[in-house]
KELOTOR-103519 format. One record per residue: residue number from 1; residue in three letters; x, y, z of N, C-alpha, C, CB in turn. Coordinates in pm, whole numbers, m for minus. Glycine has a CB too. Layout:
<sites>
{NUM; 'ALA'; {X; Y; Z}; {X; Y; Z}; {X; Y; Z}; {X; Y; Z}}
...
</sites>
This chain:
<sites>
{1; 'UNK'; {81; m119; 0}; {0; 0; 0}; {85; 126; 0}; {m92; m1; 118}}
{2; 'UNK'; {216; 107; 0}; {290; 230; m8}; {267; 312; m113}; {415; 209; m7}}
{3; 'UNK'; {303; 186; m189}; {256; 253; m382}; {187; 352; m401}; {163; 166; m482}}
{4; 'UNK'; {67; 356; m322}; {m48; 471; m279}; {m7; 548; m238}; {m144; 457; m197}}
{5; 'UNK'; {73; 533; m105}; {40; 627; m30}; {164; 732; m110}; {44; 584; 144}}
{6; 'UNK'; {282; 673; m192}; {395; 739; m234}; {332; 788; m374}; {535; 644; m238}}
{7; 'UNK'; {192; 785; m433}; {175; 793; m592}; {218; 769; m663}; {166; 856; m644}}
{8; 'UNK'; {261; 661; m652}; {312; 549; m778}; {200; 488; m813}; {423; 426; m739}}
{9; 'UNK'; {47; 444; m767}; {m45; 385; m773}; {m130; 477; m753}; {m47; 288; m709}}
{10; 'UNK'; {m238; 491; m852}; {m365; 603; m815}; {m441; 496; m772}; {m446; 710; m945}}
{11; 'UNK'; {m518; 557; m644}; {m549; 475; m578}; {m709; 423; m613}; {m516; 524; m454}}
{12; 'UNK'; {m763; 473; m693}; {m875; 462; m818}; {m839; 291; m892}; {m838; 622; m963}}
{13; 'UNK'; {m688; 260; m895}; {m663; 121; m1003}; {m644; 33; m870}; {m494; 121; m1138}}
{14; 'UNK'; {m690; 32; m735}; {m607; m54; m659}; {m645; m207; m730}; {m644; m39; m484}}
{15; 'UNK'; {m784; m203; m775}; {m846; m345; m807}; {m745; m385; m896}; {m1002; m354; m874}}
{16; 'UNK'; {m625; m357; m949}; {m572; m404; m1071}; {m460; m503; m983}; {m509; m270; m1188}}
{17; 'UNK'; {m452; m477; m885}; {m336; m487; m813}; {m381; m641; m731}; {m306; m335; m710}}
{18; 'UNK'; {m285; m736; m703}; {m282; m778; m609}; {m119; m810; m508}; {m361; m872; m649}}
{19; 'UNK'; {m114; m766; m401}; {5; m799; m319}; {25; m973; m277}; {m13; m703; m179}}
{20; 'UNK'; {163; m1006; m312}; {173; m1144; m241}; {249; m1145; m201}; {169; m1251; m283}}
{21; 'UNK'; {282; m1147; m35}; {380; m1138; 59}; {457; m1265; 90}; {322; m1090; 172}}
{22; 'UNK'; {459; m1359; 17}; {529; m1523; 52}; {585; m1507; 221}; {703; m1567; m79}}
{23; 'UNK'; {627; m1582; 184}; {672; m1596; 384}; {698; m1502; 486}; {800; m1657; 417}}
{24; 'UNK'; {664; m1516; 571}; {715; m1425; 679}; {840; m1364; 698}; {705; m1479; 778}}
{25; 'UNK'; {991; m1514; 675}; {1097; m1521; 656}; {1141; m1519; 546}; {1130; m1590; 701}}
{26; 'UNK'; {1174; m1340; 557}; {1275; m1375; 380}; {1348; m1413; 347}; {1326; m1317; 305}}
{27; 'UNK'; {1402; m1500; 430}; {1541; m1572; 386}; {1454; m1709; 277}; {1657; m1649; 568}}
{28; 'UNK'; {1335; m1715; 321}; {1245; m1865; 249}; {1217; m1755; 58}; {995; m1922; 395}}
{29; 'UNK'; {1220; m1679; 85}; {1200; m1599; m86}; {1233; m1640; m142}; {1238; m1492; m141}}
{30; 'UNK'; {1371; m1683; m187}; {1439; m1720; m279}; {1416; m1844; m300}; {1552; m1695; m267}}
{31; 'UNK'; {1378; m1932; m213}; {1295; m2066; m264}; {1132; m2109; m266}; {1348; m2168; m185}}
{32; 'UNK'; {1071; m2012; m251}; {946; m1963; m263}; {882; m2010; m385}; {947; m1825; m255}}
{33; 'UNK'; {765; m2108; m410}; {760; m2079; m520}; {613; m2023; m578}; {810; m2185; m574}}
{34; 'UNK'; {691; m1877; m631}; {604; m1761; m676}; {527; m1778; m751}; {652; m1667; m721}}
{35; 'UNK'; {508; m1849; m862}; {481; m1870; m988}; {358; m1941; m941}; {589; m1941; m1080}}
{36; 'UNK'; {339; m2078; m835}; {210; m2136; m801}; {113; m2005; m685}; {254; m2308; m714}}
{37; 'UNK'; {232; m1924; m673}; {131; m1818; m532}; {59; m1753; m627}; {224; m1678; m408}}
{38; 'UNK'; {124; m1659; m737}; {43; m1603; m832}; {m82; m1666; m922}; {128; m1565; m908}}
{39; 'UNK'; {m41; m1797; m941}; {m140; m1868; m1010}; {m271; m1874; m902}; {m79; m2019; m1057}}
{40; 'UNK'; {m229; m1868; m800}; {m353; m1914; m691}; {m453; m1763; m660}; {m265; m1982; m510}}
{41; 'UNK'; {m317; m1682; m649}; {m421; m1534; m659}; {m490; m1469; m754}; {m365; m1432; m632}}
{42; 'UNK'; {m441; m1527; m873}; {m527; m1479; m1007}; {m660; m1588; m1000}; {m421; m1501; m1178}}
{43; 'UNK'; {m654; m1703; m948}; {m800; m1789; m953}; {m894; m1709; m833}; {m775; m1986; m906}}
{44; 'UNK'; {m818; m1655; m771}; {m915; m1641; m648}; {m956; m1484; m691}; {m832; m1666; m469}}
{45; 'UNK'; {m889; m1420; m739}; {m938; m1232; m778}; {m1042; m1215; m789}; {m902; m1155; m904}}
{46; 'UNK'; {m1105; m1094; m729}; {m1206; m1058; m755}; {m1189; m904; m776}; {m1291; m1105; m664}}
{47; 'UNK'; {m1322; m838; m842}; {m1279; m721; m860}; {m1335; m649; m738}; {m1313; m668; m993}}
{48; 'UNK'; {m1268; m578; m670}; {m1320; m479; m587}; {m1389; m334; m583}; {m1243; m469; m539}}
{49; 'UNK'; {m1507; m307; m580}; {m1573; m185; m582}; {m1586; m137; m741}; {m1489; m80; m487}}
{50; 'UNK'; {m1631; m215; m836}; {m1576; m213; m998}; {m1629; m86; m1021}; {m1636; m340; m1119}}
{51; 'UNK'; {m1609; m32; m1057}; {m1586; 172; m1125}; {m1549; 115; m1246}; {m1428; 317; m1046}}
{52; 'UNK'; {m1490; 30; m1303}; {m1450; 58; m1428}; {m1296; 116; m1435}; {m1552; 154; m1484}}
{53; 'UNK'; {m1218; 87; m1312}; {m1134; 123; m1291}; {m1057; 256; m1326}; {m1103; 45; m1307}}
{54; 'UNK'; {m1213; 367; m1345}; {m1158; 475; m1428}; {m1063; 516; m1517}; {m1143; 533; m1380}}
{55; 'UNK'; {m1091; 408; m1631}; {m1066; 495; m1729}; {m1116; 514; m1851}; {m975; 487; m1747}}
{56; 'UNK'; {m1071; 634; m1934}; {m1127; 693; m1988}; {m1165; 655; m2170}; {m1064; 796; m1946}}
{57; 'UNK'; {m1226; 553; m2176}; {m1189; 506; m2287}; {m1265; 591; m2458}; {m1228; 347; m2254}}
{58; 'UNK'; {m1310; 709; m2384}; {m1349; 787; m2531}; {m1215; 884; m2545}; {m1520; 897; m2525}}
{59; 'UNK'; {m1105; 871; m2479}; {m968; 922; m2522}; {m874; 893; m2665}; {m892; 875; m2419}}
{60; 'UNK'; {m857; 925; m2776}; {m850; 878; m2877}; {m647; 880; m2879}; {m958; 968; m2990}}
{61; 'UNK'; {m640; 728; m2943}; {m525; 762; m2961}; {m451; 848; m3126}; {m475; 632; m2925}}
{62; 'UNK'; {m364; 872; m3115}; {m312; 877; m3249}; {m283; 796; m3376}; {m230; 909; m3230}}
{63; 'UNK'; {m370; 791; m3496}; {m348; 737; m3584}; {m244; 733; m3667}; {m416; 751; m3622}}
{64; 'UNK'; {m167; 593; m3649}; {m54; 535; m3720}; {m22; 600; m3870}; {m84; 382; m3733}}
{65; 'UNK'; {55; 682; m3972}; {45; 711; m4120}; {13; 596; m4206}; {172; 767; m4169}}
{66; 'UNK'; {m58; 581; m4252}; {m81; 430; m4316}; {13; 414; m4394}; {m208; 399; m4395}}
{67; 'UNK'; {105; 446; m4459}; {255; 406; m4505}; {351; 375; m4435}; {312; 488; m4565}}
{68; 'UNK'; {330; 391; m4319}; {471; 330; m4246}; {408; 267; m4179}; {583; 413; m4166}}
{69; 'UNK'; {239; 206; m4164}; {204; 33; m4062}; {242; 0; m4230}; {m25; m35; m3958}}
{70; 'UNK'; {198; m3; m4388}; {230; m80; m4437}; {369; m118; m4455}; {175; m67; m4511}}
{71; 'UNK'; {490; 3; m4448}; {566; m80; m4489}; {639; m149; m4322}; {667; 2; m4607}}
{72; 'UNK'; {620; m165; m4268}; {652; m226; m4141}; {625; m372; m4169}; {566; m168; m4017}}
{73; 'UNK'; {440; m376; m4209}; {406; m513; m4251}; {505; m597; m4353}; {272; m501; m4315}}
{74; 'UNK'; {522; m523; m4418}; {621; m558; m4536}; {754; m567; m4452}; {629; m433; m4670}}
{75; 'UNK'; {841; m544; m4384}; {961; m582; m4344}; {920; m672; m4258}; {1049; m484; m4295}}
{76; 'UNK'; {855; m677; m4170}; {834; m784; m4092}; {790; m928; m4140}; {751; m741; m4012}}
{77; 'UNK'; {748; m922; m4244}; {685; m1030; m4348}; {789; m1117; m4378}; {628; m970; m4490}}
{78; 'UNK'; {873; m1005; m4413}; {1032; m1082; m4468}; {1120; m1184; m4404}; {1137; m982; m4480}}
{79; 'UNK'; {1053; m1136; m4249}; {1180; m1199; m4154}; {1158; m1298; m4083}; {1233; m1116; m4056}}
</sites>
């Protein structure tokens, strides 16, 4: 929750977030295994207080020049 409290995290996205603190003892971290903790907290997520996590999605981005997505397609094709 620092993230917040330091504004690194608007606190509007917390639902995006989940914290997983593995052991008490950090010396056990490094053999921790993270990969099944995360898998277990993404089955269990829920969304909290859903807003829509404010944001703003009639914000338009900038349209690509259509000559340089085609020729991109075209070099990338190649390779």
């Amino acid at each position: 929750m620092k993230g917040i409290e330091a504004g690194f995290i608007n606190a509007a996205n917390i639902g995006f977030i989940t914290f997983l603190d593995g052991p008490a003892d950090e010396a056990e971290h490094a053999d921790y295994d993270w990969g099944s903790a995360v898998i277990e907290a993404l089955k269990n997520w829920k969304p909290v207080e859903w807003e829509g996590y404010g944001l703003d999605w009639t914000k338009k981005t900038k349209t690509k020049d259509a000559n340089t997505d085609s020729q991109n397609r075209s070099t990338y094709s190649r390779l």
